[in-house]
N, C-alpha and C positions, 0 to 999 in steps of 0.2 A: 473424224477418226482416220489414223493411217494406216497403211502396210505392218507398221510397225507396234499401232496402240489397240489396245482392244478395250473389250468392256466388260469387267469382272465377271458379271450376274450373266454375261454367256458362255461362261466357262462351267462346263462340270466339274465334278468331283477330280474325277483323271486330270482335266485338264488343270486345275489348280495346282497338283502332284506338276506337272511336267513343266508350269511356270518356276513354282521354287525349284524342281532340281536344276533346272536352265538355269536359274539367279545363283547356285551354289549352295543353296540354305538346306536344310533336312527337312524330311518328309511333314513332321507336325506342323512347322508353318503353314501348310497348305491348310491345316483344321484352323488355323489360326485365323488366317484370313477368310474365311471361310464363315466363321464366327461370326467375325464383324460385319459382314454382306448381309447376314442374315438379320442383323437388328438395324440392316438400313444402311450400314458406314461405309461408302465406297471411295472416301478421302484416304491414301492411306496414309495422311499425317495425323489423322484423328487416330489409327491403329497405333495404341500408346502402347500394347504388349509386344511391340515388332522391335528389332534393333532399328538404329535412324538410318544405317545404311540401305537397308531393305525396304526404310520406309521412301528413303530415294530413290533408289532403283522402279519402284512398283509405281511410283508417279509418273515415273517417264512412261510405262508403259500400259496405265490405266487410261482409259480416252474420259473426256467429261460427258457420261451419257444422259446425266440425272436429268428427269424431265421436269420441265418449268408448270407451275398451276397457273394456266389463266384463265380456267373458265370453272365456276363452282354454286351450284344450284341445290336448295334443300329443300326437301317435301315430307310429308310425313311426319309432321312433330318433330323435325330434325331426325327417325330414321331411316331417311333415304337419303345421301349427296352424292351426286354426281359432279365428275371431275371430268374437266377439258385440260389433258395433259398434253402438251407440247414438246419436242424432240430438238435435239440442239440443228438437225437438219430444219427444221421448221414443220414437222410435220403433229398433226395434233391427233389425237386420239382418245376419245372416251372410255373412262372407266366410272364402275357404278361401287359404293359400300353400301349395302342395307342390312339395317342391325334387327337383330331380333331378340329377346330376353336372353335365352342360351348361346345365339347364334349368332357371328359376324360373316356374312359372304361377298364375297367379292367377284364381281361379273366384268372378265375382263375381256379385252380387244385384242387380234392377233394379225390384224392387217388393218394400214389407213386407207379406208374406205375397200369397197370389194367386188369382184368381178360377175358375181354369179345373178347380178340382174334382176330381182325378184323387184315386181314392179310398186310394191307395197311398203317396200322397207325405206325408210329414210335415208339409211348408210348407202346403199347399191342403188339410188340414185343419184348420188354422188359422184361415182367410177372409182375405178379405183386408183391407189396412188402408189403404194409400193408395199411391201412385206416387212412385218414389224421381223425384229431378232428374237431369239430368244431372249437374249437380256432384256429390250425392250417391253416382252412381256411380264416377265418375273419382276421386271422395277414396279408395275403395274401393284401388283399384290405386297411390295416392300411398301410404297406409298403409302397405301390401304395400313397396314399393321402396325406403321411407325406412329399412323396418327392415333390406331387404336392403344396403342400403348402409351401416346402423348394427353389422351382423351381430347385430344383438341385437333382440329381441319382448319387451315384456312383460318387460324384466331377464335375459332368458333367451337366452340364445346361440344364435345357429344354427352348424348341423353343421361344423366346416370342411370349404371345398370347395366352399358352396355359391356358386353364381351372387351377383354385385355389383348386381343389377337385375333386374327385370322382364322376361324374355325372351315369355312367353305371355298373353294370356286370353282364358279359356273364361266366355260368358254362360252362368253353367249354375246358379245360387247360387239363392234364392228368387225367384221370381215368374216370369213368362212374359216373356222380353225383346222381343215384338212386340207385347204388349199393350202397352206403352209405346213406342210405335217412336219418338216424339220423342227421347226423351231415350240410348234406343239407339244411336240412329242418330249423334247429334251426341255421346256421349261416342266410339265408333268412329270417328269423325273427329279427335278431340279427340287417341286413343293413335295414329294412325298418324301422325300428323302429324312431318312431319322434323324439325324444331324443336323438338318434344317428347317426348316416349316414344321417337318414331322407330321403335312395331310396326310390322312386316313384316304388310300384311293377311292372308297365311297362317298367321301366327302368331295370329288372332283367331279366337274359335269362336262364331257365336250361336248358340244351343241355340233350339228350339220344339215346341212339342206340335201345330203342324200351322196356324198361322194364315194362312192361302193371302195373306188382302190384305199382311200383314206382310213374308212372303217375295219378294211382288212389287218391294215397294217395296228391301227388301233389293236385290233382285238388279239394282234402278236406280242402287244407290250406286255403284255405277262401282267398285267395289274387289273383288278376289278372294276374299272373307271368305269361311269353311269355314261351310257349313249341316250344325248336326246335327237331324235330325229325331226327336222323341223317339213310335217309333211304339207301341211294345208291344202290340200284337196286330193280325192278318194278316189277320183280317174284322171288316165292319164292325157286326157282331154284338156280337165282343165288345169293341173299342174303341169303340162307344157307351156301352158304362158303365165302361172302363177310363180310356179320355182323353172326354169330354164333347163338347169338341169336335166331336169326329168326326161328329155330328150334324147339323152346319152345314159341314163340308168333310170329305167322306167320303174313305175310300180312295182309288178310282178319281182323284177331283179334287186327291188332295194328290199323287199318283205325279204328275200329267203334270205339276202346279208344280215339283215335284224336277228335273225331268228336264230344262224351262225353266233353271234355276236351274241346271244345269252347264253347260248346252249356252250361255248368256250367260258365265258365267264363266270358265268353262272348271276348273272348281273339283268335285273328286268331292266327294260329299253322304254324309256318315254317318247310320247309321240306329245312335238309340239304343233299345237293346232292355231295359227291367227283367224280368228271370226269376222269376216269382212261381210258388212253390211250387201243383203241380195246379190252376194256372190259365191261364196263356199256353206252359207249357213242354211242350205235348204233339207228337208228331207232324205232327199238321194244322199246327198255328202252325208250325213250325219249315219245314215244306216249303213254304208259302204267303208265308211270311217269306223265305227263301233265292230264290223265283221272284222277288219284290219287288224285293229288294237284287242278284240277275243282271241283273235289265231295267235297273234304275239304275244299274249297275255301281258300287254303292254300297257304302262298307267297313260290318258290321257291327258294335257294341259293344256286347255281352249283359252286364249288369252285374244279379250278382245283387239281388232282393229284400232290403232292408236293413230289418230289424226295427224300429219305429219306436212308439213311445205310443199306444195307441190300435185297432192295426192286428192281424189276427188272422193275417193270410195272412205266410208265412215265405218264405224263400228253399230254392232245389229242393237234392235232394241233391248231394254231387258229381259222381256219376255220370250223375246225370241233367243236369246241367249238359255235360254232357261230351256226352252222345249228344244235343242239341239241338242245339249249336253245329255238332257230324259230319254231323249230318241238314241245315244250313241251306247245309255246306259245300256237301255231294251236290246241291245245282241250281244247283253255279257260281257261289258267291259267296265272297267272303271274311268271317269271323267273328273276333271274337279276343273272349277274357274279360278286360273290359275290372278293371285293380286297383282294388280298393276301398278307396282309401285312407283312414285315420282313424276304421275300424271300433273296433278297440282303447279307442279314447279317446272316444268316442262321437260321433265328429264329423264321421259321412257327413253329404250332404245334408239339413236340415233338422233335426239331430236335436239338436243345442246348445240351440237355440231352442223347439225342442219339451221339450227337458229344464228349460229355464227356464221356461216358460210355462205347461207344457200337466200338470203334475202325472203323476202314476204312474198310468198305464194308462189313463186315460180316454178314452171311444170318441169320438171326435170329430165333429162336423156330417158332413164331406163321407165318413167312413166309413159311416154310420148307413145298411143296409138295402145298399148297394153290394157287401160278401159274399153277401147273400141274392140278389141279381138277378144275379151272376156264374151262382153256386151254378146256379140256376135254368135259366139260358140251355146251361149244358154238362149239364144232366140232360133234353134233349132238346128246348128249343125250336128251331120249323125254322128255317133260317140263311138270310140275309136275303143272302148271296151278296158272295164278294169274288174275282177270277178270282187263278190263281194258276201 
C-alpha cells in the first residue's frame, strides 16, 4: 500500500464522502460504494452500479488488501472453523466463525501477535508483530459473512441451518483490542453502523486483560458494547505474572473502571476466567473471584486452560472445575463453564497459528521462567493483598 492507495474497509462513512467529493462524483456514490464493501466487493470493477470512469479512478486508489485463506480447521460438526488469514504484507492472523442455530459469531484478531505477555496464551508467546488496520479488522468479519451467505468456507459447506450473516462479534481473536484502540474503536463503528452490518452494540464484545485508559475511552463511545475483562487471578500477587499488566493497573484500579463502565452504559461486564490446572483454580481464587464478580454484579466465564505449544501448565480436572465455579457461586455471583469450542480440531484461541509457526513443543519467550515465579509465589511468598 502507498501514500497514495488506501484500503476501503478503513474508511468511515465521512471518509467515503470526502473520497468521492475529491474524485468529483456526488455525495450517494459514497452509499454506493459503501454498499458493495459491505457484501464483500472491494474490486471496484465488480461495482457494476458505478460509471466505468469512477470505476478507474477507485482502482488506482484502492490498495489490494483482501487477505489470502491458508490455513482452515473444522471442529464441532463443522460448527466451528477457524481461519488462518494472511495479509498481502505477509502477515497472518486468526479468525474463528462459530455458528449456532439462531446465531453466527465471529471472534475476531486486532493485532498480529501481542504485547501484553500473559504467559499462558499461545498468541503472546509469540510477541508481537505489528498492529492489524481497521480495515484489516473489518475484512475479518466481511470474510466470515460472505461465506455465510455463500454457505460454503474453503469449498466446504456449512451445517444446514446455519445463520445467512453475521449476527455477533466478540474482540477476543489475537492481540489486546485496546492496545490498538484506534482501529478498535472505528472498526466498532464501522459493524454497528445501520447501513452496514447494522450489529446491534449488544451484540459486540470487546475482550481486554485490564487496560484502564482503553476502557475509559470505550465507555465514551457512546454505544452499549459488552466489556469482557479477562481477569484470571483474584490477587494481585498472582495476576502480576499471570496478566503483566496488572503491574501498571492493579486490581483495586481496574474493579472501580468496571464498575464506571456499567454504571455509563448501563451494560453488565463479564469477567473472563482461564482455569489453569494448580494454579488459579484453588479456593482462595475462587472465593476472592466470586467477591469480585458480586461487587460488579458481573457474569462469570471460566474457560478452561487450553493446552497450547510450548506451555506446561494444563487445564484442572473435571471436578475440580466444578467445585471452583460452586465456590465462586457461594458469594453471590453468577458463573457458567464457558464451551470450548474447536478443541477437537485444534483451533481454540491461538493455537492454528501457534501450530503454523511455533513448531512441536518449543518453550516460548513469554513462557521462559513465568512457571517458576508462579511456582514460587504459591509455595509461600507473602501476598501483596487484594480485599475480597
Amino acid at each position: 500500500m502507498t501514500a497514495s492507495t488506501l484500503d476501503p474497509y478503513a474508511l468511515s462513512r465521512d471518509g467515503l464522502a470526502d473520497l468521492v467529493a475529491e474524485l468529483g462524483e456526488p455525495t450517494y456514490r459514497a452509499r454506493q460504494i459503501h454498499a458493495w464493501l459491505v457484501r464483500g466487493v472491494d474490486d471496484p470493477a465488480e461495482m457494476t452500479d458505478l460509471p466505468t470512469g469512477l470505476r478507474e479512478r477507485l482502482s488506482e486508489r484502492f490498495a489490494p488488501s483482501r487477505p489470502e485463506l491458508i490455513g482452515h480447521t473444522v471442529a464441532d460438526d463443522g460448527h466451528t472453523h477457524k481461519l488462518l488469514l494472511r495479509f498481502p504484507d505477509g502477515e497472518a492472523i486468526e479468525t474463528v466463525l462459530m455458528l449456532y442455530p439462531r446465531r453466527a459469531t465471529v471472534c475476531i484478531s486486532t493485532q498480529a501477535g501481542c504485547a501484553m505477555g500473559c504467559p499462558f496464551c499461545a498468541t503472546g508467546q509469540a510477541g508481537f508483530r505489528r498492529q492489524l488496520t481497521a480495515g484489516e479488522v473489518v475484512r475479518q468479519v466481511v470474510v466470515a459473512d460472505a461465506a455465510l451467505r455463500s454457505g460454503v468456507i474453503d469449498d466446504q459447506a456449512l451445517p444446514a441451518g446455519a445463520p445467512d450473516h453475521v449476527t455477533n462479534v466478540v474482540y477476543m481473536g489475537m492481540g489486546e483490542p485496546l492496545a490498538n484502540l484506534p482501529a478498535t474503536l472505528a472498526s466498532v463503528r464501522w459493524l454497528h453502523d445501520p447501513d452496514g452490518f447494522d450489529l446491534s452494540a449488544r451484540g459486540i464484545t470487546v475482550s481486554t486483560v485490564g487496560l484502564v485508559p482503553g476502557i475509559r475511552k470505550l465507555e465514551q463511545l457512546g454505544l452499549p458494547v459488552t466489556l469482557a475483562v479477562s481477569l484470571h487471578a483474584s490477587t494481585d500477587e498472582l495476576r502480576d505474572h499471570l496478566v503483566p499488566i496488572n503491574r501498571t493497573h492493579p486490581l483495586a484500579e481496574l474493579e472501580a473502571t468496571m464498575r464506571d463502565y456499567r454504571r455509563t452504559t448501563n451494560r453488565r461486564v463479564s469477567i473472563e476466567w482461564c482455569l489453569i490446572g494448580d494454579v488459579n483454580d484453588d479456593d482462595e481464587q475462587a472465593d476472592r473471584l466470586g467477591a469480585i464478580a458480586a461487587r460488579l454484579r458481573a457474569h462469570v466465564n471460566v474457560i478452561p486452560m487450553n493446552p497450547t505449544p510450548g506451555v506446561t501448565w494444563k487445564e484442572p480436572t473435571q471436578a475440580r472445575m466444578r467445585a471452583f465455579i460452586e465456590r465462586v457461586r457461594r458469594r453471590g455471583a453468577e458463573a457458567t463453564l464457558r464451551d470450548t469450542r474447536g478443541r477437537d480440531a485444534d483451533a481454540a484461541c491461538g493455537q492454528l497459528l501457534a501450530s503454523y509457526t511455533l513448531g512441536g513443543g518449543t518453550r516460548l519467550p513469554a513462557a521462559v521462567g513465568a512457571a517458576d515465579r508462579v511456582d514460587a509465589l504459591q509455595l509461600g511468598d507473602p501476598p501483596r493483598g487484594a480485599g475480597a
